[in-house]
C-alpha positions as CSV (number, residue, x, y, z in Angstrom):
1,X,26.3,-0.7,-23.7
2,X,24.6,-0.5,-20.2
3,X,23.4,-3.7,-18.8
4,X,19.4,-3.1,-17.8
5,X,18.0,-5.1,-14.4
6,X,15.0,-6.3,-14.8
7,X,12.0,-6.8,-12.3
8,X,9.4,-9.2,-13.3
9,X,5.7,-8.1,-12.4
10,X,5.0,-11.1,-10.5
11,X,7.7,-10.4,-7.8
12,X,6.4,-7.0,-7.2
13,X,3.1,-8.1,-7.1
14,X,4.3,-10.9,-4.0
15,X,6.2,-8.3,-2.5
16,X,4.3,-5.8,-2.1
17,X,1.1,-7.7,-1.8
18,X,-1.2,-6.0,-4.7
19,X,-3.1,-7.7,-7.7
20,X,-1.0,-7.6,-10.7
21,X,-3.6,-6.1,-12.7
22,X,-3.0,-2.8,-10.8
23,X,0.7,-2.7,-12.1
24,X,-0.4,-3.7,-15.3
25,X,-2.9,-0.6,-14.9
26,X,-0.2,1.5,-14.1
27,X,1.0,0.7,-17.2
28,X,-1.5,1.5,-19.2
29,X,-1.9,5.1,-18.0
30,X,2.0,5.5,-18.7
31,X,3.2,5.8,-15.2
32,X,5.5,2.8,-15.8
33,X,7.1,1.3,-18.9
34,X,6.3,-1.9,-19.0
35,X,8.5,-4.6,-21.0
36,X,8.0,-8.4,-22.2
37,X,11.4,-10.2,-21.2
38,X,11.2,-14.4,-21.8
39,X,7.4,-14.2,-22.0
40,X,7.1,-12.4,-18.4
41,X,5.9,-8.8,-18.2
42,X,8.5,-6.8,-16.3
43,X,9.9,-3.2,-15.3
44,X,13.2,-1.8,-15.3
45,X,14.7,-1.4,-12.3
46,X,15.4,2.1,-11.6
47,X,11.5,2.3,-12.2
48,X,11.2,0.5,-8.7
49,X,11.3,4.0,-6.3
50,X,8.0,5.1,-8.8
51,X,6.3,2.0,-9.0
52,X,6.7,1.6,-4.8
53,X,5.4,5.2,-4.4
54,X,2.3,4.1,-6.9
55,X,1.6,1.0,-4.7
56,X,2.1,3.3,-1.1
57,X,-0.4,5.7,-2.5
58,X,-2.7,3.0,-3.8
59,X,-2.9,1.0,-0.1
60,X,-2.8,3.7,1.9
61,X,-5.2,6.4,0.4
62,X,-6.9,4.1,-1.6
63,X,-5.9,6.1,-4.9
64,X,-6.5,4.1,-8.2
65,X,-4.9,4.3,-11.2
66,X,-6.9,7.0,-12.5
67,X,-6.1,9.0,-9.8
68,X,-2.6,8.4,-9.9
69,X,-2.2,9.4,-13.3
70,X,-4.3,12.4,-12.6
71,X,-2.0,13.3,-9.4
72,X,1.5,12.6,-11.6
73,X,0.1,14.7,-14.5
74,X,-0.9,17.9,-11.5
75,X,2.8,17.3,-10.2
76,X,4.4,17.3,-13.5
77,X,2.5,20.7,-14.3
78,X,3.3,22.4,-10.9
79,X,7.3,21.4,-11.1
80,X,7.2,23.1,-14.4
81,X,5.1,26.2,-13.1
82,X,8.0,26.1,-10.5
83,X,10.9,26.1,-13.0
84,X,9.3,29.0,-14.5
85,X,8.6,30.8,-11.8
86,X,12.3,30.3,-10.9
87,X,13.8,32.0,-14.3
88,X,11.2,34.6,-14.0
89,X,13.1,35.5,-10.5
90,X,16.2,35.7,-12.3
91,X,15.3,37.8,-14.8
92,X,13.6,40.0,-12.7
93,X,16.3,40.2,-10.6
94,X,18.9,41.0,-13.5
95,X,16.4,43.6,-14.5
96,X,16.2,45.3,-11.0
97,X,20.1,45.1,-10.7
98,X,20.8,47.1,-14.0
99,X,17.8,50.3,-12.8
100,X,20.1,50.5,-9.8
């Protein structure tokens, strides 16, 4: 079984320099799973990259939660758009190959 890293909240939180209720909020709009390890709320560690984009976004544009969910949900629906958009190439291009 694969051994999971955990981060505690609190050291992000000092690291970064943000309130811990924001990455608790982050939480609670799904952006990040949030577990209970020895009584400490923490995040897995391949979660970091998100959670450091979240905070980025957050300081510099001033984004809240809210908005962040609302952003990750618009980039979730375009990536799909994209992947469809990219098979409908394909079979337009298999379609165009066997009129010639």
């Amino acid at each position: 079984m694969e051994k999971q890293n955990f981060i505690t909240i609190e050291t992000i939180c000092k690291y970064h320099n943000v309130p811990v209720a924001f990455i608790l909020s982050l939480g609670d709009f799904d952006l990040i799973e949030i577990q209970i390890i020895n009584s400490e709320p923490c995040i897995l560690q391949s979660q970091l990259v998100e959670v450091e984009k979240y905070v980025r976004l957050h300081n510099d544009l001033e984004i809240n939660s809210e908005g962040l969910s609302a952003i990750c949900h618009l980039i979730q629906r375009l990536e799909v758009m994209q992947e469809q958009i990219t098979q409908l190439k394909m079979r337009l291009e298999l379609y165009e190959d066997n009129i010639q």
